[in-house]
Structures are given as structure tokens and as C-alpha cells.
C-alpha positions in Angstrom: 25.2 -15.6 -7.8 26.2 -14.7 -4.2 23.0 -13.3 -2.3 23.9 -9.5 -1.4 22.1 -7.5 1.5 22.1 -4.1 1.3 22.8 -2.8 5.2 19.3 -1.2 5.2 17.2 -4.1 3.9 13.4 -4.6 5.1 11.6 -7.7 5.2 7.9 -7.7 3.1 5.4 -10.7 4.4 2.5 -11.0 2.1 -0.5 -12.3 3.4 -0.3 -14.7 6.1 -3.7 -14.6 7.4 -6.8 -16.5 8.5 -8.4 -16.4 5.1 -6.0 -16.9 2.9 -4.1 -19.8 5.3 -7.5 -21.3 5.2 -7.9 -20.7 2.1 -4.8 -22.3 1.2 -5.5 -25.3 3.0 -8.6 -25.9 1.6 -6.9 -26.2 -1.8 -4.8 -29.3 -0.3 -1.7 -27.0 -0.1 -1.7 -27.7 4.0 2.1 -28.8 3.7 3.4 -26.2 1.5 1.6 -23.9 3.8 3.0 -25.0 6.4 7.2 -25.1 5.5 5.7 -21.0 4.4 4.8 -20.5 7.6 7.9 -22.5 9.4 10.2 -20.6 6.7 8.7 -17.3 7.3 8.8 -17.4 11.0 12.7 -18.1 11.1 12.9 -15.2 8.4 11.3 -13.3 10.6 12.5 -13.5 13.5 16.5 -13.4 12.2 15.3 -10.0 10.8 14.1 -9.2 14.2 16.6 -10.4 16.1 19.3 -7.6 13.1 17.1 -5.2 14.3 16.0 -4.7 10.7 12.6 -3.2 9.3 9.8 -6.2 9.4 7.0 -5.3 6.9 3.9 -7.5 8.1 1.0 -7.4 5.2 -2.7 -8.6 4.9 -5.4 -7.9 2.4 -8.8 -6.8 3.2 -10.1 -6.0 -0.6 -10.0 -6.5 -4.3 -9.2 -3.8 -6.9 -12.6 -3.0 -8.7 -13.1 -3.5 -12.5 -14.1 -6.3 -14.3 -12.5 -9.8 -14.4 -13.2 -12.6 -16.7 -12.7 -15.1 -13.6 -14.9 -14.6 -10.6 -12.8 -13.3 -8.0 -15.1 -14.1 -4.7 -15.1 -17.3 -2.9 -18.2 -16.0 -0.8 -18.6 -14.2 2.4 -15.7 -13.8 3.9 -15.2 -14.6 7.5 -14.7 -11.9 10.3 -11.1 -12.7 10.9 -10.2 -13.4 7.0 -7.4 -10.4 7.2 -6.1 -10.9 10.9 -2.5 -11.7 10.6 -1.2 -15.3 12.0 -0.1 -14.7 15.9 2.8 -16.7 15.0 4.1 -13.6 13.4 3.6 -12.1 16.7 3.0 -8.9 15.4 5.6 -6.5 17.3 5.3 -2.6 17.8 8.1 -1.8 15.9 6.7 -3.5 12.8 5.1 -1.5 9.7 1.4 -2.9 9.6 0.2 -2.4 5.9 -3.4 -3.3 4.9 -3.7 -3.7 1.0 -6.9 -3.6 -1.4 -4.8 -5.1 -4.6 -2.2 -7.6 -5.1 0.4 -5.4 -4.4 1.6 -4.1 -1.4 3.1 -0.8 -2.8 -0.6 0.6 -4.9 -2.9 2.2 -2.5 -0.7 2.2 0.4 1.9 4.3 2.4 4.9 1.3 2.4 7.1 3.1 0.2 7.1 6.3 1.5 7.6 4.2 5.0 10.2 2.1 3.6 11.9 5.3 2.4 11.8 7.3 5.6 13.9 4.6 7.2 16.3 4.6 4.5 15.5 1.0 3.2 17.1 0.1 -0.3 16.5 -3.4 -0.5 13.3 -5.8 0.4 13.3 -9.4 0.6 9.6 -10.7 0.4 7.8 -13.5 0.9 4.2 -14.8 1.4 1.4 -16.1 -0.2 0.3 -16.4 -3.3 3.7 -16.6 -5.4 2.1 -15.5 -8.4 -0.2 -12.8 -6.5 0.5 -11.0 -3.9 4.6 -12.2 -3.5 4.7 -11.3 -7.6 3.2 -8.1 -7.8 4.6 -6.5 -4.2 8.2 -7.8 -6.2 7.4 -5.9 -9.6 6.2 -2.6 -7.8 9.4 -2.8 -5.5 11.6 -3.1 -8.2 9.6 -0.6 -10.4 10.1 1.8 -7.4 14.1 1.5 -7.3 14.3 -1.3 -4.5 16.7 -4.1 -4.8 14.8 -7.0 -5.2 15.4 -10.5 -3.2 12.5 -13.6 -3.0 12.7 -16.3 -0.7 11.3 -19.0 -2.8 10.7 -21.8 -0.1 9.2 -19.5 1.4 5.9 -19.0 -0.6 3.3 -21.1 -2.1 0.4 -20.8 -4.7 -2.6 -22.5 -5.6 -1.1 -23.8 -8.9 2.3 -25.1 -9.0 2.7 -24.1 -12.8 2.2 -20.8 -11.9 4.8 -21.0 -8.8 7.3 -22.4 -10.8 6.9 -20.0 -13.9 7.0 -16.7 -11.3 10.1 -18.6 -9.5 11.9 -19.8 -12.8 11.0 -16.6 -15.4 10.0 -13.6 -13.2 11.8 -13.2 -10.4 15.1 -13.9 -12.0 14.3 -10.3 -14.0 13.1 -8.6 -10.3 15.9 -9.1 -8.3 17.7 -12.5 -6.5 16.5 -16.0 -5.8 17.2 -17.5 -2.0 16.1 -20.1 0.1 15.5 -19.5 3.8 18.6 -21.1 4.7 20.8 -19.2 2.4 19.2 -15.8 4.0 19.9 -17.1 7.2 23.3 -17.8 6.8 23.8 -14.7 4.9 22.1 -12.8 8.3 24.1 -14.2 10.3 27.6 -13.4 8.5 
């Protein structure tokens, strides 16, 4: 399948922050992490450079209610939802702040997205079968066209990378690599 860009496409990071880098790394993921980040930044700064939306996204909260696993991995530090400078955060951007894994519940992005005419979001981020998953699911849910840049996320288990890359996202929208983006931005 040929990757298609609508000419009003935003770009959705998930969660490329201190905590959750850090977390990340701690979990001996530093080199996926880090191709993410690499990956991401190029992304980024080709949208940029289009003059197309850049959504930048951090999470400062869980959604309450019970879970069987225990969500908390202790006090969290006081910079756990600052964004990486590397994304160097511009004025133009739409900052979001979410409490769940998705970026759409509990926040103003659509309504955002919408007011700028956006039909089409590529996202990427941290964790695949998280945040990257469930921001996907509630795009497409909400009408969006759907693309993932799959070199361009990570997750703490590589079954459940693959099985979000390889089952889900086919049924959310379309499958790229950085490179393939890139290209296609440029054309």
C-alpha cells in the first residue's frame, strides 16, 4: 500500500518525557529509545519544516478505577512530564497534557485538531501498546485517517510491540517507517 497524506495532516508525539525516557531506559530499552527519539526528531522537524500542525504530548496522571496490575512505580520525579528539549517545543505547537492513555479522552486535541482543519494524524511515541495504541484507536474512532510510524515507537515488551504493529494498527489506519514519511514529505 502506497502511504497517502491528506494535505491537512498533523503530527501526534506521545510521551517523550523525562519519566517515561527514564523509565524506558531503566527497562534496558536505552537503544530502542533512542532510534525513537532520533526517528521522532526527523519526523518532527520535516513536519515543521511543511509548516504542518505538530501535536507535542506528555502525561501527568492515570485514569482512576481499579486495576489488577499495580500501576505506580513510586514517587514520581518533579520533571517526570517535562517534554525532551530535543523536541524543542516551538510556539506554534499544540501542547496537550493527558491523564489516560489516550490523547483524545479528557482533553481539547480534537476540537484543536478540528479547528485547523486536520483530517489525518500520524503518531508516534512511547509506549506502542499504550499511549501510541490508544491515541490511534480514539483518532480513528473520531473520523481521523490513521497513519503509525512504527520505528518510531517502543514498548516495554516486544510481544506487545509487535502484536499492536502486526494486528492493530493494520485495522487503524497505515503502517510507515520514518524513511518512507520522509520521502513521502518531501514529494
Amino acid at each position: 500500500m502506497t502511504l497517502s497524506l491528506d494535505p491537512k495532516t498533523a503530527l501526534v508525539v506521545i510521551d517523550l518525557q523525562h519519566g517515561i525516557i527514564r523509565l524506558a531506559k531503566s527497562l534496558n530499552l536505552s537503544e530502542a529509545v533512542d532510534a525513537v527519539v532520533a526517528n521522532s526528531i526527523a519526523v518532527l522537524d520535516a513536519f515543521r519544516a511543511k509548516g504542518l500542525p505538530v501535536v507535542l504530548v506528555n502525561v501527568a496522571g492515570g485514569a482512576p478505577g481499579r486495576t489488577e496490575q499495580a500501576r505506580s512505580h513510586g514517587e514520581l520525579p518533579a520533571d517526570w512530564a517535562e517534554l525532551l528539549p530535543e523536541l524543542n517545543a516551538q510556539d506554534g505547537d499544540i501542547l496537550i497534557t493527558k491523564h489516560n492513555w489516550g490523547a483524545f479522552i479528557g482533553t481539547d486535541l480534537d476540537q484543536q485538531l478540528k479547528a485547523q482543519g486536520v483530517t489525518q494524524v500520524v503518531v508516534l511515541g512511547i509506549a506502542t501498546s499504550i499511549g501510541v495504541e490508544s491515541t490511534a484507536r480514539q483518532a480513528y474512532e473520531l473520523g481521523y485517517n490513521v497513519t503509525l510510524v512504527t520505528d518510531a515507537m517502543a514498548d516495554v515488551a516486544e510481544a506487545t510491540h509487535q502484536n499492536s504493529i502486526e494486528h492493530i494498527f493494520p485495522r487503524l489506519g497505515q503502517r510507515t517507517t520514518s524513511a518512507q514519511l520522509l520521502d513521502n514529505l518531501k514529494g
